[in-house]
C-alpha positions in Angstrom: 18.5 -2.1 1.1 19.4 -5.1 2.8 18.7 -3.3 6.6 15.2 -1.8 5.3 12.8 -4.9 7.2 15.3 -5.0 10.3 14.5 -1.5 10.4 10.5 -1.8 10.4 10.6 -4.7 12.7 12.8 -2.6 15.4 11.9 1.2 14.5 8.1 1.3 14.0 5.6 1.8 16.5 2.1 0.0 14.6 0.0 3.0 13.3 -3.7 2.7 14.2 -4.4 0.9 10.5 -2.5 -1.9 11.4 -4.8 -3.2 14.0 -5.4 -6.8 14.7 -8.6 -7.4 14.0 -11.5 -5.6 11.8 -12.6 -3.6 14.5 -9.9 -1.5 15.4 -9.1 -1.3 12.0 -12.6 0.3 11.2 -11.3 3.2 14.0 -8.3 3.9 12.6 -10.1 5.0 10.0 -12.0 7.6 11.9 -11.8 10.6 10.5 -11.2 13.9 12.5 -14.6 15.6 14.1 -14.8 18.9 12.2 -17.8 20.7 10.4 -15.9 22.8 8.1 -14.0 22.5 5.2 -10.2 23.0 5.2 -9.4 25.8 2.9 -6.0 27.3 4.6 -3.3 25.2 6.5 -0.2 25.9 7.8 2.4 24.7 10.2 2.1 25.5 14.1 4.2 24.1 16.9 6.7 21.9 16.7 8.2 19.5 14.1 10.6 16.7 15.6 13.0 14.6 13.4 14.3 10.7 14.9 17.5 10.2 13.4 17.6 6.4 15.5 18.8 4.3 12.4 20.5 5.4 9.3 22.0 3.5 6.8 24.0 5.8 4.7 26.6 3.3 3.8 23.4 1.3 2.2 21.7 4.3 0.4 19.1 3.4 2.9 18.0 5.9 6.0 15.3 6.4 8.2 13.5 8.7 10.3 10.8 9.4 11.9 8.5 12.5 12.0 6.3 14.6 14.0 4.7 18.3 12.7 1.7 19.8 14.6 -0.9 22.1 11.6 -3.6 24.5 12.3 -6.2 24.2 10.0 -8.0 27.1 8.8 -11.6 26.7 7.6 -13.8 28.9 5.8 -17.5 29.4 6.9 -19.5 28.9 3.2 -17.7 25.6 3.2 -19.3 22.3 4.2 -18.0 18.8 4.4 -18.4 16.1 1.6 -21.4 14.5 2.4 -20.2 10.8 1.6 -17.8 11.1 4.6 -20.0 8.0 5.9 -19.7 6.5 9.1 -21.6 3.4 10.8 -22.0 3.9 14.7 -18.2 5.3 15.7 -17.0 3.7 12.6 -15.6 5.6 9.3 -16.3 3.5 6.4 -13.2 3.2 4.1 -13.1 4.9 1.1 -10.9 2.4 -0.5 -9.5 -0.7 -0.3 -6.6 -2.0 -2.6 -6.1 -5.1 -2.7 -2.9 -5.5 -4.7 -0.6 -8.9 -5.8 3.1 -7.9 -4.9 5.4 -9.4 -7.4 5.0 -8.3 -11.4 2.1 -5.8 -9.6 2.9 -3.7 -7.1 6.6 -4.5 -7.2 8.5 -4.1 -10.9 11.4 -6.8 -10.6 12.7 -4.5 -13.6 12.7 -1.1 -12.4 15.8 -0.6 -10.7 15.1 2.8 -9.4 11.5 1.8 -8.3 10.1 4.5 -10.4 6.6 3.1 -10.6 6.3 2.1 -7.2 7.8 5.2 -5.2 5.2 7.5 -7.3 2.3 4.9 -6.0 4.0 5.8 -2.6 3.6 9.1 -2.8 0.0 9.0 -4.1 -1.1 6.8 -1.7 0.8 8.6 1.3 -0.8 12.0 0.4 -4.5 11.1 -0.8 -5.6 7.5 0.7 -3.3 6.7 4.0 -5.9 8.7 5.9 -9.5 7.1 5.4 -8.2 3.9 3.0 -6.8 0.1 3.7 -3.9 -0.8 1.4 -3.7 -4.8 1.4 -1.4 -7.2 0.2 -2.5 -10.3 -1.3 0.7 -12.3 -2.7 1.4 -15.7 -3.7 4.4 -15.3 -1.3 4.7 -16.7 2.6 5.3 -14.6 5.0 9.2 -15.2 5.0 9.0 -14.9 1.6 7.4 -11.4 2.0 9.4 -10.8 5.0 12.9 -10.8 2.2 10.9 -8.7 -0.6 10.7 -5.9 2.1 14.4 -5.7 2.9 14.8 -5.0 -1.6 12.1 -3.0 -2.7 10.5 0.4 -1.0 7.1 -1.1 0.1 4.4 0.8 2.1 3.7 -1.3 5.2 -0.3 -2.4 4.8 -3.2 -2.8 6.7 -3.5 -6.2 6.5 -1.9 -9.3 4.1 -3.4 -12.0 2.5 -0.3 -14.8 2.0 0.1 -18.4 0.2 -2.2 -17.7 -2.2 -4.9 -16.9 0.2 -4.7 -19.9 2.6 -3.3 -17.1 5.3 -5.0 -14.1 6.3 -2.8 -11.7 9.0 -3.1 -8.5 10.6 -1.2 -5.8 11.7 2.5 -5.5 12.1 2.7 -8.8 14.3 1.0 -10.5 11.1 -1.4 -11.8 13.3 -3.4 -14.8 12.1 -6.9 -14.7 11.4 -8.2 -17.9 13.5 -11.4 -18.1 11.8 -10.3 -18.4 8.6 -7.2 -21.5 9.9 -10.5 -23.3 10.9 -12.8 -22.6 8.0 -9.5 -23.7 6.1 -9.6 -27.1 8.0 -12.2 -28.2 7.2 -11.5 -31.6 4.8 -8.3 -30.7 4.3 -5.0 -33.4 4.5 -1.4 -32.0 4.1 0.2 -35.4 4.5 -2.7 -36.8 1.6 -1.4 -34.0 -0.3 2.3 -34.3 -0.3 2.1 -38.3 -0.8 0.5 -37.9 -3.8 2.6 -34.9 -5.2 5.8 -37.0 -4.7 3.9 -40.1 -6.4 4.1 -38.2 -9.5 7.8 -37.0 -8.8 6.8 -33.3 -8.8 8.9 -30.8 -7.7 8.3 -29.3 -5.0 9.0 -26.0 -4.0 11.6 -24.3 -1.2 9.8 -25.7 2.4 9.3 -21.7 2.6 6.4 -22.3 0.4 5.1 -25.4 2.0 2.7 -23.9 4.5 -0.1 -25.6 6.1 -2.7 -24.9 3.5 -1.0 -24.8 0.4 1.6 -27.5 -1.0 3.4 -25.9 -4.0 5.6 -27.6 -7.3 7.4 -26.2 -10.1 6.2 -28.1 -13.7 6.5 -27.8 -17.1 3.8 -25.9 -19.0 3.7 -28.8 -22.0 2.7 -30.9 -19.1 0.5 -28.9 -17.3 -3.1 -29.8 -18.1 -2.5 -33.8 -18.1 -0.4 -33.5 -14.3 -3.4 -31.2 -13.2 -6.2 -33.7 -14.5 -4.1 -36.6 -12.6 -3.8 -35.2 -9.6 -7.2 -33.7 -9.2 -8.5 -37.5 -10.0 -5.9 -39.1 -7.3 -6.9 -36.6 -4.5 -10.9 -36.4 -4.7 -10.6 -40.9 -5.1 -9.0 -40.2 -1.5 -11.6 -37.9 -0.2 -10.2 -34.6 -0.8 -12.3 -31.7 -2.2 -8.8 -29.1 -3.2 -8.3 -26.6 -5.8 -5.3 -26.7 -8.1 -3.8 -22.9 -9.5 -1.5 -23.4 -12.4 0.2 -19.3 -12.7 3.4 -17.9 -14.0 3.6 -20.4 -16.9 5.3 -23.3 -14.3 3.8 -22.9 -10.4 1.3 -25.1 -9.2 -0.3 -24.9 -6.1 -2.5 -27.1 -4.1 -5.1 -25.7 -1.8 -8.2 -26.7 0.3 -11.4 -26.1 -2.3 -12.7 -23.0 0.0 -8.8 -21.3 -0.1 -7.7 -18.9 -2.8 -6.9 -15.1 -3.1 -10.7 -14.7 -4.4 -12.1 -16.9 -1.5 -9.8 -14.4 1.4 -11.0 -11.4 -0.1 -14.8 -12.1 0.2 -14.0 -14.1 3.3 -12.4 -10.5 4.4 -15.2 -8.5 2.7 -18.2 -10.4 4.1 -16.8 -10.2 7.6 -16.4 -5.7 7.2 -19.7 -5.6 6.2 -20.5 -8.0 9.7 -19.0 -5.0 11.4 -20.6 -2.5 9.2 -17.2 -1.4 7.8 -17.1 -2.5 4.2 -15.3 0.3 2.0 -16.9 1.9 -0.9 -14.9 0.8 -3.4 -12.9 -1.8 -3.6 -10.1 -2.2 -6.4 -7.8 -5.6 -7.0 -4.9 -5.6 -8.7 -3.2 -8.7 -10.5 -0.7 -10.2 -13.3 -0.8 -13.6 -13.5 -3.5 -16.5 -13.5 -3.4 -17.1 -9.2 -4.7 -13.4 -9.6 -7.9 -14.3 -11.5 -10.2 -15.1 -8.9 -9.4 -11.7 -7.1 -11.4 -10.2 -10.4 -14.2 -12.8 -9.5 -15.2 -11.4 -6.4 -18.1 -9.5 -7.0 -18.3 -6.0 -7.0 -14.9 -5.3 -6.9 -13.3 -2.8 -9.3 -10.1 -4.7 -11.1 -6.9 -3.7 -13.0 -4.9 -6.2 -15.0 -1.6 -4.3 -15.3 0.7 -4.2 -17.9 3.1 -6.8 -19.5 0.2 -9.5 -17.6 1.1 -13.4 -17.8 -0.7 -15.0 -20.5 -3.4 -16.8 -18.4 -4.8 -13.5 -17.1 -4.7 -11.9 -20.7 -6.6 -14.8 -22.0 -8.9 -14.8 -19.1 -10.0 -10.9 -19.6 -10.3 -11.8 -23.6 -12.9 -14.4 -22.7 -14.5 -12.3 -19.3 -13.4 -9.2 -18.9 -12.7 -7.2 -22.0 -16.9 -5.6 -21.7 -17.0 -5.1 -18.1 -16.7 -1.0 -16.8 -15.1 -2.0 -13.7 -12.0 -4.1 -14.9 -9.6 -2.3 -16.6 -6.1 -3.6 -18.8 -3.3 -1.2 -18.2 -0.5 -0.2 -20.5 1.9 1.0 -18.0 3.3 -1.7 -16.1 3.3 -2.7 -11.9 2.1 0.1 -9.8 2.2 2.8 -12.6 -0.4 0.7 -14.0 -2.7 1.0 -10.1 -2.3 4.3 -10.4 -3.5 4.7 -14.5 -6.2 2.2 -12.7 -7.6 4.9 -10.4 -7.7 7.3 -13.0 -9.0 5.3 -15.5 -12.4 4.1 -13.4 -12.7 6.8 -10.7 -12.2 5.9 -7.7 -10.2 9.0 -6.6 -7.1 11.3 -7.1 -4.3 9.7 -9.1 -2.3 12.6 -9.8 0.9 12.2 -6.6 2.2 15.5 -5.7 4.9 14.9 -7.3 3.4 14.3 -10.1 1.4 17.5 -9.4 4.4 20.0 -8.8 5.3 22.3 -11.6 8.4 23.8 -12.3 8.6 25.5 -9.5 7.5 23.6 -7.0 3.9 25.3 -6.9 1.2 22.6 -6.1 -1.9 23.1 -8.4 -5.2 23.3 -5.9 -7.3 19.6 -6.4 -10.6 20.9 -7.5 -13.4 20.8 -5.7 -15.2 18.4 -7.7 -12.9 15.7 -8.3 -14.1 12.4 -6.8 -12.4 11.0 -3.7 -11.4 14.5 -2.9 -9.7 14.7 0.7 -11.7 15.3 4.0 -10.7 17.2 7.1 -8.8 14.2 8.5 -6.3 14.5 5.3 -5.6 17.7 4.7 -2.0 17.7 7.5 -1.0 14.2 5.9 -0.8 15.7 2.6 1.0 18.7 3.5 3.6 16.3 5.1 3.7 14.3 2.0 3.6 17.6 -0.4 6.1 19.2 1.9 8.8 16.1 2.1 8.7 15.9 -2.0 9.3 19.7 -2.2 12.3 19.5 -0.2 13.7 15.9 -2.1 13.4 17.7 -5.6 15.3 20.6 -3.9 17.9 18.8 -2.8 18.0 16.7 -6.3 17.9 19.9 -8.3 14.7 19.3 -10.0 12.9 23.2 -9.4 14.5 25.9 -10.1 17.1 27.6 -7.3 14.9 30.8 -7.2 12.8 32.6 -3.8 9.4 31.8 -6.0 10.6 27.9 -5.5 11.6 28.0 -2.2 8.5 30.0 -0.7 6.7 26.5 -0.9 8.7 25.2 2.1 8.4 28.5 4.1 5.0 29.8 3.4 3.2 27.1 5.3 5.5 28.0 8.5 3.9 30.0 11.5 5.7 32.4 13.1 7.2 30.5 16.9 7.3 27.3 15.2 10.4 25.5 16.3 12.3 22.4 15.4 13.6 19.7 17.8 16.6 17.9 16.7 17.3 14.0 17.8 19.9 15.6 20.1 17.8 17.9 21.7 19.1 21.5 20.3 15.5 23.5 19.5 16.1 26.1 16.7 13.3 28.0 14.9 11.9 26.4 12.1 12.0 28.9 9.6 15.2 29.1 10.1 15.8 25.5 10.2 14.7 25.0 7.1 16.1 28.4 4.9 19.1 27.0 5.9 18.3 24.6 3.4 18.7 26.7 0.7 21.5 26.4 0.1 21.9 23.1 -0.2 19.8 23.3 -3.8 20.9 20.7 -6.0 23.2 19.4 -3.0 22.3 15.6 -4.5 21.7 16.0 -8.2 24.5 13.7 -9.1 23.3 11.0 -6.7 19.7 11.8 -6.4 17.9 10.9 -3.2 14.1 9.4 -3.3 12.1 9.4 0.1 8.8 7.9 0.6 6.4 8.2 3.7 5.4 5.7 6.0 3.2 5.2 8.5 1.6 8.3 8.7 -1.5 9.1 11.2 -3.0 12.0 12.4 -4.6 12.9 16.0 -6.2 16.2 16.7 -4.9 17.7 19.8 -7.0 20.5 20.0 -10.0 22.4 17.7 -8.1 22.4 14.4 -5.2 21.9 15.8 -3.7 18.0 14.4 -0.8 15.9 14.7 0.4 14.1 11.9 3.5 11.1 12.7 5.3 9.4 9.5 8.2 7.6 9.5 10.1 8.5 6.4 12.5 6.2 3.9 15.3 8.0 1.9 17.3 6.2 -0.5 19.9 7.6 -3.0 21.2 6.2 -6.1 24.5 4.0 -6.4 
């Protein structure tokens, strides 16, 4: 996957979420103006496929997608009444706030298992009125390298260097106020002069940013270095904050800076602009993830196989508290047991959803977080794109009952536009698929969704662009 952030950085157009300041992305999260809920949809229109980059020899393609729904609404039907909104703003229903590595991202999980099903989840049920942010110990280049190896949504927003960097939008634009806040009594040069005074290690220059110096250490030694250092720097005037995580990384930040300090920085400014979210959940495994779960009125999950520090940290605060919950399953599986577990919303993925043959069960009405109008076309995408991947893989059953899931949501004049301009029905388009059943079952293919947005062109007529990621197995 060595081609995957090359790809982003040339392919993608920025969806609305990844706006560059709070503002714009309060309005992405707008949902579509209807007074009826969805009951029926089905394809109308066109659906377009961009075949501009595909790495086959890499197991890694891309494209990028276009379908055009009719929704159908029936009369009884009204809409959930917590679709809130402030002025022209949608409130977000949820905001995830998640580390990346040994939390979102399983260094262990070679097939991404764990994080592809999150994909899928979060594609189909949160993309459309939700923020998904990263808040990682990593720099930006550092972050920039984990994209190009593992199958990573692209977020709303990222919180880098331990929270001493707060950026926006695909440009990772830089939150100003928070570089001057940061500022404020702080001295690099203090910093590193006394790091090197006690011949610490220091890190790759990667992980030197302006805010944060960073040293490796030996856990025997780590209390006595951290009660040294802390003395030297406050005799020379600095007020910092020293982060000992991961059983040997220490970093040194300004005393305001810290994931926990970002993320209320971050939360106090939505709620400025009246777009807090409802619910806000932070995920985390080691101890530079602790104040993320100190942030009040935040909804926590410590996942599974957790660093020590954290573990000890929910023993002493957390273990009583209804909001914080300790996974079993590990990395993302363990976000998605999170959601479950307190109720913030759907956790069952389509695929996890889809039978044996392919059938989708309804989500009941009453289930919390349930979708609005504005998500009922991105689901079908992300519902529709999983149908066809366990298809090709083999995984339902090669029978009309099966493959009636990818044709029954087809309206009649529907066509589809191929990359090199040739339109052809799109019923027919796609039963031509069937007989590729099983095509890849020896060298299965996994696709996630990207980047998907909706616009309504007309009254209940939508929109919905993705870009989707396929990858096959070595």
């Amino acid at each position: 996957m060595a081609s995957l952030q090359a790809c982003i950085a040339v392919a993608r157009a920025p969806p609305l979420s990844h706006s560059p300041c709070l503002a714009l992305l309060a309005r992405a999260l707008r949902p579509i103006r209807c007074t009826l809920r969805p009951q029926v949809r089905f394809l109308s229109g066109d659906m377009a496929m961009d075949w501009s980059f595909n790495w086959t020899a890499q197991g890694v393609s891309f494209r990028r997608g276009e379908m055009r729904f009719r929704v159908s609404l029936k009369e009884e039907a009204s809409v959930d009444a917590k679709d809130q909104r402030v002025g022209a703003k949608a409130i977000p229903k949820l905001m995830l706030v998640s580390d990346l590595d040994n939390t979102m991202v399983d260094h262990l999980d070679k097939s991404h298992t764990g994080l592809l099903r999150f994909n899928n989840l979060w594609a189909a049920e949160y993309a459309h009125n939700s923020l998904l942010v990263f808040s990682t110990g990593r720099s930006l280049e550092k972050y920039t390298q984990l994209r190009t190896q593992f199958p990573l949504l692209t977020p709303a927003l990222c919180i880098f260097s331990v929270g001493t960097e707060i950026c926006y939008g695909a440009n990772m634009e830089p939150d100003q106020d928070w570089v001057n806040y940061l500022n404020e009594g702080w001295n690099q040069a203090v910093v590193l002069e006394e790091v090197k005074r006690l011949n610490l290690r220091l890190q790759d220059d990667s992980e030197i940013r302006p805010h944060k110096v960073s040293c490796q250490i030996d856990k025997k030694d780590a209390t006595e270095i951290i009660d040294t250092l802390s003395k030297r720097l406050k005799d020379r005037g600095l007020n910092v904050k020293l982060i000992f995580s991961h059983g040997i990384d220490l970093d040194v930040l300004p005393k305001g800076a810290g994931k926990g300090e970002a993320l209320a920085f971050l939360l106090q400014k939505m709620r400025r602009e009246g777009s807090a979210p409802q619910e806000t959940l932070v995920c985390g495994d080691s101890g530079n993830d602790i104040e993320l779960f100190e942030v009040e009125g935040v909804n926590g999950v410590i996942v599974g196989g957790a660093m020590e520090e954290l573990r000890q940290w929910y023993d002493i605060n957390g273990k009583h508290s209804s909001r914080l919950h300790l996974a079993k399953e590990r990395c993302a599986s363990g976000i998605v047991e999170a959601i479950g577990e307190l109720s913030l919303g759907p956790h069952l993925s389509p695929f996890d959803r889809m039978n044996s043959n392919g059938i989708q069960p309804a989500v009941k009405a009453s289930e919390k977080g349930q979708l609005t109008p504005s998500g009922v076309a991105q689901r079908e995408v992300v519902e529709f794109n999983t149908f066809f991947t366990k298809w090709m893989n083999g995984e339902v059953p090669n029978n009309p009952e099966s493959f009636q899931r990818l044709t029954s949501v087809i309206a009649s004049g529907s066509t589809m536009v191929y990359p090199w301009g040739v339109e052809q029905s799109l019923l027919q388009s796609v039963t031509s698929a069937q007989s590729k059943h099983g095509l890849t079952k020896d060298k299965k293919i996994r696709v996630w969704i990207d980047c998907i947005q909706e616009q309504e062109l007309a009254n209940g007529v939508l929109m919905v662009t993705w870009h989707s990621w396929q990858m096959s197995e070595v």
